[in-house]
Structure formats: C-alpha cells, structure tokens
C-alpha positions in Angstrom: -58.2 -22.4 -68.1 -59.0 -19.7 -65.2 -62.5 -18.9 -64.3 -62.9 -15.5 -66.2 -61.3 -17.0 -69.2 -63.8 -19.9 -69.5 -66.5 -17.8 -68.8 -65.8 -14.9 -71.6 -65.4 -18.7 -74.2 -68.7 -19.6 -73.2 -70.5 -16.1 -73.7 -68.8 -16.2 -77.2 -70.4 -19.7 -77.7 -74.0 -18.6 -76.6 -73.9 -15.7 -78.9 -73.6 -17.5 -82.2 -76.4 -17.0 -84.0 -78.6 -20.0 -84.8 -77.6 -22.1 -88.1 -79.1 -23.8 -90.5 -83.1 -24.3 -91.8 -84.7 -25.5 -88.7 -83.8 -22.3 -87.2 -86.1 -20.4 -89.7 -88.8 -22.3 -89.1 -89.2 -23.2 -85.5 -89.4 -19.4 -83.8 -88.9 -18.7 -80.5 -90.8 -18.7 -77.4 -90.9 -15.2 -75.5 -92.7 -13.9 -72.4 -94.2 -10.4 -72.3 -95.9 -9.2 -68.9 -97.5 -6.0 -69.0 -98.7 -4.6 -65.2 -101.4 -2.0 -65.1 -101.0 -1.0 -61.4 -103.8 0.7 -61.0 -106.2 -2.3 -62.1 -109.3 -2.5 -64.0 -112.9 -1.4 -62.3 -114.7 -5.2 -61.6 -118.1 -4.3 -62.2 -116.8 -3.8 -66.0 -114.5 -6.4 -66.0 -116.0 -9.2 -64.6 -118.6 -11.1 -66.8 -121.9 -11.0 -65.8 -124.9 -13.7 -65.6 -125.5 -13.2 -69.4 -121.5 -13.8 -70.3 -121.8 -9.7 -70.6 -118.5 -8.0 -69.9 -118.2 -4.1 -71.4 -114.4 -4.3 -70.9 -113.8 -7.8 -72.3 -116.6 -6.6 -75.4 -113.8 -3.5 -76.4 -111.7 -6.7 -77.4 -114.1 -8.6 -79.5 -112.1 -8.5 -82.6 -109.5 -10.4 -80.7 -111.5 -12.5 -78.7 -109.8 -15.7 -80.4 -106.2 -14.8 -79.4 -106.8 -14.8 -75.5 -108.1 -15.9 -72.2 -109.8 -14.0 -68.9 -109.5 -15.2 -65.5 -111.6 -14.3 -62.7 -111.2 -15.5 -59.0 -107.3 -15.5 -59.4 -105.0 -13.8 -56.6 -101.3 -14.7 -54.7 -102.1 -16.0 -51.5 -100.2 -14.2 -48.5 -99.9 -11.0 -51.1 -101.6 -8.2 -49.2 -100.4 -4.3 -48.7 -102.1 -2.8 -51.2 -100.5 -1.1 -53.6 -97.3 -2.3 -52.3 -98.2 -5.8 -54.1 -97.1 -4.5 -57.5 -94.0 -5.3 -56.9 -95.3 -9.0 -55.7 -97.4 -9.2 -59.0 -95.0 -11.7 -60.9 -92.8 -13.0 -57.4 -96.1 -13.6 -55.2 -93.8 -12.9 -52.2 -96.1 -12.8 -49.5 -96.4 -9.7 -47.4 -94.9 -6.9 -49.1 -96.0 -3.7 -46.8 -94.3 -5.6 -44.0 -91.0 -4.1 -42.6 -89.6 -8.0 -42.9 -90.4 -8.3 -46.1 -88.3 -10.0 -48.6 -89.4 -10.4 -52.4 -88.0 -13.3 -54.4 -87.6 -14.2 -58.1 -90.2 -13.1 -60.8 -91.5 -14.9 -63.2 -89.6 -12.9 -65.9 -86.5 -13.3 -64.6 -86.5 -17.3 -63.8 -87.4 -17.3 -68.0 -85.0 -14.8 -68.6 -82.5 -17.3 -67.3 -83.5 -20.1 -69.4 -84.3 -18.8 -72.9 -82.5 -15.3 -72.6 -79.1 -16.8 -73.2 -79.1 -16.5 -76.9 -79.9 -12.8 -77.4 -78.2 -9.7 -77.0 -80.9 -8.7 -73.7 -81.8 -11.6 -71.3 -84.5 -9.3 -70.9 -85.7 -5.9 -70.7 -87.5 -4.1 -67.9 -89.5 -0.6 -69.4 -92.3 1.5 -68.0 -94.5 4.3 -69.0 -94.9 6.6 -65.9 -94.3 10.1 -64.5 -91.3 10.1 -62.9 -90.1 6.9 -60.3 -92.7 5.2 -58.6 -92.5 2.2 -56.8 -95.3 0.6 -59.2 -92.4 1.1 -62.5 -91.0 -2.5 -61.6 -92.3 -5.8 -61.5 -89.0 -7.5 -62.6 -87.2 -8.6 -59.6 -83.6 -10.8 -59.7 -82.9 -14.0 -58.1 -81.1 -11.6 -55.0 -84.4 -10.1 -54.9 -83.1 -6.7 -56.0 -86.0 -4.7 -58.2 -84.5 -4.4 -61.8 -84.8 -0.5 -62.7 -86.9 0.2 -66.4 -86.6 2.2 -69.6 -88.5 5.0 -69.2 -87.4 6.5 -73.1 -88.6 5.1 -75.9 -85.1 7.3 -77.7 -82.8 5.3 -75.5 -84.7 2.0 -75.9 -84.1 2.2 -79.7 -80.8 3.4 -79.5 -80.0 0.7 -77.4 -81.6 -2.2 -79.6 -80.9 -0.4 -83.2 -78.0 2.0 -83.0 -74.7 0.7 -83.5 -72.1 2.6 -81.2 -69.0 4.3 -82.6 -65.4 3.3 -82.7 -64.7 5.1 -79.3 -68.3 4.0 -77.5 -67.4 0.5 -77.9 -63.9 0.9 -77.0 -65.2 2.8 -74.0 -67.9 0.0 -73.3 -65.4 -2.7 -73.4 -62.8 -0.6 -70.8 -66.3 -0.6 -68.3 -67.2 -4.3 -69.0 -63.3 -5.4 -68.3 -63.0 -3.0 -65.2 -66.2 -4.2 -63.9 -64.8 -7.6 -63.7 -61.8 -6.6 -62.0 -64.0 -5.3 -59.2 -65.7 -8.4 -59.2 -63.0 -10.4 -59.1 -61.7 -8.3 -56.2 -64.7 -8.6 -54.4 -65.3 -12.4 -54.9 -61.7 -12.7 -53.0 -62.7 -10.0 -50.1 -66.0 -12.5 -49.9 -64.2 -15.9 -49.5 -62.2 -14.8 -46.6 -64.8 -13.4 -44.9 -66.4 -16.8 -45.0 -64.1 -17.9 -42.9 -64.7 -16.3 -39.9 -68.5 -15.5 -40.6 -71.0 -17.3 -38.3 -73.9 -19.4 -39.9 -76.5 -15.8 -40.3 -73.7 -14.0 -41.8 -72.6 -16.8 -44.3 -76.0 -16.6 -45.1 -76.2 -12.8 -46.2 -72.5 -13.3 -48.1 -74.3 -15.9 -50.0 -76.9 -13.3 -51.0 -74.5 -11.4 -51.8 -72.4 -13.6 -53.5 -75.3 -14.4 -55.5 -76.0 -11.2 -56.6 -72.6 -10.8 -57.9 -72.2 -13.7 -59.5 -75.7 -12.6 -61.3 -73.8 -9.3 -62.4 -70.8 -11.3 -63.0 -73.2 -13.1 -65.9 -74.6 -10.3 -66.9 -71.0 -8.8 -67.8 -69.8 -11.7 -69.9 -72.9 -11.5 -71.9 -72.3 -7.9 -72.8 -68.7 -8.8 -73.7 -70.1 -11.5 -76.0 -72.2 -9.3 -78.0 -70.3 -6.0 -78.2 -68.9 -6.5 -81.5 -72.1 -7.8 -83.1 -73.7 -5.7 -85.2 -77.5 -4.7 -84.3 -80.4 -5.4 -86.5 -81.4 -3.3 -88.8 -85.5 -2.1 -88.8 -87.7 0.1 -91.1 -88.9 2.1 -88.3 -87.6 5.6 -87.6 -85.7 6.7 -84.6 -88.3 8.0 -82.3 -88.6 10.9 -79.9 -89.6 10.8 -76.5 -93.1 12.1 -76.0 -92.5 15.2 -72.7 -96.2 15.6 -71.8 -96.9 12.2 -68.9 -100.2 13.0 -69.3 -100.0 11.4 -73.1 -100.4 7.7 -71.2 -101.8 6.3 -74.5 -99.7 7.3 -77.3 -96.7 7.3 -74.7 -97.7 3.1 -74.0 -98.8 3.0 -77.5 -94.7 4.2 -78.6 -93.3 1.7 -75.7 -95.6 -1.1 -77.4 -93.7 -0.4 -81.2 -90.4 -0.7 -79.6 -90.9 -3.9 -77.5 -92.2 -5.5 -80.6 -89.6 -4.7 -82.3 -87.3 -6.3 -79.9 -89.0 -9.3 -79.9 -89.4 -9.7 -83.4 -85.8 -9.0 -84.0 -84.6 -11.7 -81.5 -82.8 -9.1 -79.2 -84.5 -10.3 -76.3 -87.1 -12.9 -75.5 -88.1 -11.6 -72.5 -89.7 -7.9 -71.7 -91.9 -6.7 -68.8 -93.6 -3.0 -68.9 -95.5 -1.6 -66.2 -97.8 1.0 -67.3 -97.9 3.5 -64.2 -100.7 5.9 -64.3 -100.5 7.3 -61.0 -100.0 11.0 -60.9 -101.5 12.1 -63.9 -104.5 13.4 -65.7 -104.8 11.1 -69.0 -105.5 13.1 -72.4 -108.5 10.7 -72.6 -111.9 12.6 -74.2 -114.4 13.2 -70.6 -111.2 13.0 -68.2 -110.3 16.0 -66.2 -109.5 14.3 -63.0 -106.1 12.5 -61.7 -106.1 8.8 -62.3 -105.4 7.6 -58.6 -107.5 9.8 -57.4 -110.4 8.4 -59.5 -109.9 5.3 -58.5 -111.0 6.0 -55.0 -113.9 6.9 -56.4 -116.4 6.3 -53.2 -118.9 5.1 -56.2 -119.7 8.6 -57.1 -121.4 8.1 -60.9 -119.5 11.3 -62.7 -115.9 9.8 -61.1 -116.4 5.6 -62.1 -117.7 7.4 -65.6 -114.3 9.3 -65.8 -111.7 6.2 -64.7 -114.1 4.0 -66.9 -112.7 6.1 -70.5 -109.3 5.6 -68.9 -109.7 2.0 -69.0 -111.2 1.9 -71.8 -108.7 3.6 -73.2 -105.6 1.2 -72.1 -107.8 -1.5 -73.2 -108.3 -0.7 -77.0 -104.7 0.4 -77.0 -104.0 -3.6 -76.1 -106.4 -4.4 -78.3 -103.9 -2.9 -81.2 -100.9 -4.2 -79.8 -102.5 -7.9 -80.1 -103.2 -7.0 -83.2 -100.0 -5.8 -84.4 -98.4 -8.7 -83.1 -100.9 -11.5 -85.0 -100.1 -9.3 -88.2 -96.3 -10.2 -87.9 -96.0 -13.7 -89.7 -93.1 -16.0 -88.9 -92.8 -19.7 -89.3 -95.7 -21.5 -89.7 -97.6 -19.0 -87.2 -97.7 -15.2 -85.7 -95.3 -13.3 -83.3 -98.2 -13.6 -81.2 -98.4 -17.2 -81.5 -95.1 -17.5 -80.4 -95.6 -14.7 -77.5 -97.4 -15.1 -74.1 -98.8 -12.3 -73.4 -99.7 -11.4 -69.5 -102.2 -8.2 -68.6 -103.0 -8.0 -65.2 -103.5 -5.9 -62.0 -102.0 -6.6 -59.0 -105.6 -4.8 -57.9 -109.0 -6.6 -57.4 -110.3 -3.3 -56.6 -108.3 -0.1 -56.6 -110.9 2.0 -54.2 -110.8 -1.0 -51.6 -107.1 -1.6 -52.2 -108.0 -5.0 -52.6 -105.8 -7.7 -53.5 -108.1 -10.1 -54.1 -109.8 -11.3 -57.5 -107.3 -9.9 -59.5 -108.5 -8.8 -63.5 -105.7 -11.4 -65.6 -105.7 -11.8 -69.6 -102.9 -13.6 -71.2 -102.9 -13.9 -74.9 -101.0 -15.8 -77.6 -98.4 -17.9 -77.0 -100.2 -21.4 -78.3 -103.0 -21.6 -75.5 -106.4 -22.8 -77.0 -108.1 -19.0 -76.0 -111.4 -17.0 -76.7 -113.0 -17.8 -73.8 -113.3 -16.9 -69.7 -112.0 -18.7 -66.7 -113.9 -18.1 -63.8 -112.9 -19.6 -60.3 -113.6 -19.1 -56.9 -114.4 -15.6 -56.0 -114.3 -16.3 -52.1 -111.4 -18.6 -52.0 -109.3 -17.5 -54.9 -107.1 -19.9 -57.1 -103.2 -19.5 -56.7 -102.7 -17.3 -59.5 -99.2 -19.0 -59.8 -100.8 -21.8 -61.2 -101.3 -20.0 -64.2 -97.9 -18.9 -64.1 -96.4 -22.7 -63.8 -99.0 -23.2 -67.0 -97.0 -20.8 -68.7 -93.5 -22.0 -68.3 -94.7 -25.3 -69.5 -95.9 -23.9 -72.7 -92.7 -22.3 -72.6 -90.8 -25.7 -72.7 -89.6 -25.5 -69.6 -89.6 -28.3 -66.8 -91.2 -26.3 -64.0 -93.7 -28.0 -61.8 -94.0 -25.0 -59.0 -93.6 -21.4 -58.9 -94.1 -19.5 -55.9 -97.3 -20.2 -54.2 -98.7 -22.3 -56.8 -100.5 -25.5 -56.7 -100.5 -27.2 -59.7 -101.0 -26.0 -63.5 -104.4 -24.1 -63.8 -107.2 -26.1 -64.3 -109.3 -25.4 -68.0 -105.9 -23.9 -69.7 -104.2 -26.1 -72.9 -102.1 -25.4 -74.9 -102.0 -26.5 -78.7 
C-alpha cells in the first residue's frame, strides 16, 4: 500500500463517528482561547486590598465557573503590541527582525484531540479589516493561521451542505492539491542531497509544513461526503458596520458554540481586534487604540472603561450560554476551557508584563483569584501546561513554562 493510499484509509478511519453508549455520556474535551489585544485597564482589573475588583464584580453571576490571575506574563515576550501574536506560542522576542514564532497552544491540542472532527480547529476574529492582532493561532512551521472574519461563511461552512457540483469541485482541489504535493515532496528529497547542514535545515521546515498541509488535505477528503449537522439557528448575516464590536463578537460567540456543541471542531481561537474603531458603546465617541494611550486623562480612562465593560458583560453571556447547554452528566462549559486574556499588562505603557488572564470551565475547581508575583511574574505557560493536563494530555512543558501553576485543580 503506497503512502497516499494508506493515508486517505486512515482519514476514513478517524472520521467514523463514535459508537456505542459511552460515547453519549463521556463528552469531549475542547479548548477555546479568546485574545482581547488591546487588554483590560489594571486599575479595574486587578483586585484591590479589600478583594474589590470593578471588572471582575460585572461577572459576579459567574463567579463559580472561573478563575483570575494576576502576576502572569511569557518571559522573553516583549515588543509591544507585536506580542499578540506570542500570546499562546510565548516565542520570545517578537518585534525583533530574527524572530521566529513557534507552535501555539491551540494548535499542539488541535493535533491531539482535533482528529475526530470535521475542523482540527478553527481560527476567527472580529476586527476591521487585517490586522496583525487577527491571529493568535500559529502552526508547528510557525506560519500564522489566517481567521474567519464572517459569521455567513462560518455557518455555511459548519451547517450548509454543498451541492452536487461544489463537492465534485472540492474533491477535484483536494486530489490536485495532492498531486502538487506529491510533486514537491520529490523536488525536496533530491535537493537534500546536495543541501549543506543550514539548508537541510530550512527543507525540513519546509517539509514540515507540507507534510502539515498534506494532513490537513486527507482530513478534508475524509469528511467530504459526510453530511453536516443540522441546528435550530437561522443562517445569519454579516453585521457591515466594524464599529458594532459587541453584537458583531456577540454573533461570532453563537457560531463558535455551535461548533463546539455540534462536535465539528474541538478546538477554536477568536481574537477580538478593536483597534481602529469607535465602539457603539453608550459615552464612547473616541477610537479604541487611541483611548488606550490615555496619558491618565479622567474623560479618556472613563470612555475605554465602558468599552471594557462592555466586552466583559458580553463574556459574561457567552459563559452563560455555554453552562445552559447540558450534556452528559455536566455543561458545555464544563467540558470547555475557556482562556480570556491580553497579551497587554498595560495598553498606554505597552507593557507586557502582568498580563489580565481568566480561564473558565473546563473542570478546574474556580470562583476565586490567583495572585502571583507582580515584580517577577510567573511563567504564564505554566497555566497553559495546567491546561493540557486537564485536557488529558501527557504534557509536562510548554514553551517557557516551569511546571503546572501552583493553586490550580482540577476536579
């Protein structure tokens, strides 16, 4: 049996549905990570002396189903706003001309628990236009993953089945893409031949990536002819005005539910990009980046406080719609870690220090705050190798970590 051959068996295997009882009752685990680029304002954030924190009181209703860290940060992971795209890799570095990212968090799940569903994962943002801040999924060739920007396409692509001629036309780019693969897996193997060591070294990056592709192709062969879920919830249209950040990320929220609650993917990251536009939030007037170089003027904090505000309640209601889905013995958001973070400390110092992290659900004992060292931070990669653990997976580093993250169980 040839390579291809085996390969196109083997997606058909993974894409069997699971059988039987147990599968009813023991749901999936599933990682969302939500990035809010422009961070959260710490002198709201970050509890005070009495256990006082305004932003933390807007989620009082779900205090139970999550945990705040303070005194969290990626060690090395400087350049400002350039350390979005660091937030789930904690590559150290990022503004430098050198600088190479590496796997995220997302995508090292994606590859263990994404097999079984018709998306390893899904990468969406809510933002005007491309901005560098849209991505926080990066592949194991370091290559940023691009998003969904359209809630329309997003539900066409998890809901709507294609016609006759679409999948006929999707299986003729699947097959042809292999070809080329094939061809260039050949060209690769006799350029290794003559290659020094440094250029081995960039064809196996290369290589990599292809193979990653290569992966990604068989999957969508597998589950071409499978018919989509079907959901109660109407097609929806794309909302044109950016400045709608709320009920745009509130629409995005809905649809990545959905896919998680349907079993099409178990793995999603959205980065809600705010840069560049003036939110319909009651008392704003002002762009949000601009705000956030506020210089501590009183009439600009009290503007990008109701925008925070405003993104907070709106996670408030997505925690909530999650708890209200039941499955198994549990929630959806039992069975979901949530991440909400920054990679900001403070967006008017562009510091990347102290960063403002919540992550919900997903089994952890929560409802109450994690506070570490403010001057000499705590790897926040330690949380992240905390969370593939309660993912099931054997993973004792990730990145810059140091260990798990001391004070965090899981039930």
């Amino acid at each position: 049996m040839n390579r291809r051959r085996f390969l196109r068996a083997s997606g058909a295997l993974l894409g069997l549905p699971a059988l039987g009882h147990a599968a009813e009752l023991k749901a999936p685990r599933r990682l969302l990570a939500i990035h809010v680029p422009l961070g959260m304002m710490p002198q709201f954030y970050e509890p005070g002396a009495d256990g006082h924190s305004p932003y933390l009181h807007l989620l009082a209703k779900q205090r139970q189903h999550f945990t705040s860290f303070s005194g969290l940060s990626h060690p090395g992971v400087d350049g400002n706003h350039h350390a979005g795209q660091c937030f789930l890799t904690g590559a150290v570095h990022p503004g430098q001309p050198s600088f190479r990212n590496s796997i995220s968090l997302d995508q090292w799940v994606a590859e263990r628990i994404g097999l079984d569903t018709r998306f390893s994962s899904l990468q969406l943002s809510v933002s005007k236009g491309d901005h560098y801040g849209d991505g926080i999924a990066i592949s194991r060739s370091a290559v940023m993953l691009p998003t969904e920007k359209s809630p329309a396409n997003l539900y066409r692509r998890l809901f709507v089945p294609g016609s006759a001629e679409e999948k006929a036309a999707a299986l003729r780019r699947i097959q042809a893409g292999g070809s080329v693969l094939d061809l260039l897996l050949g060209k690769i193997k006799t350029l290794e031949k003559s290659s020094d060591a440094q250029d081995k070294a960039r064809l196996d990056q290369y290589f990599q990536s292809l193979r990653e592709l290569e992966g990604r192709l068989q999957g969508n062969l597998a589950w071409e002819n499978r018919p989509k879920p079907k959901v109660n919830y109407a097609a929806p249209k794309d909302i044109a005005d950016a400045n709608e950040v709320i009920a745009r990320s509130q629409l995005m929220f809905d649809l990545l539910r959905l896919a998680l609650q349907t079993d099409s993917t178990r793995v999603v990251t959205l980065s809600l990009c705010t840069f560049s536009v003036v939110p319909h939030v009651p008392g704003v007037k002002s762009e949000t980046h601009s705000l956030t170089h506020h210089g501590n003027e009183p009439e600009k904090i009290a503007e990008l406080r109701r925008i925070e505000e405003a993104q907070l309640l709106a996670f408030g209601r997505l925690l909530e719609d999650f708890a209200a889905v039941r499955e198994g013995a549990g929630s959806l958001l039992d069975h979901t870690q949530i991440l909400y973070g920054s990679c900001l400390g403070n967006a008017n110092s562009h510091s990347n220090q102290n960063l403002p992290i919540l992550l919900a659900g997903g089994g952890f004992r929560h409802g109450q705050h994690l506070k570490f060292d403010a001057a000499n931070n705590t790897p926040l990669a330690n949380l992240y190798v905390s969370m593939l653990q309660g993912l099931g997976l054997e993973a004792d580093r990730f990145a810059s970590s140091s260990g798990t993250l001391r004070g965090l169980s899981h039930t």
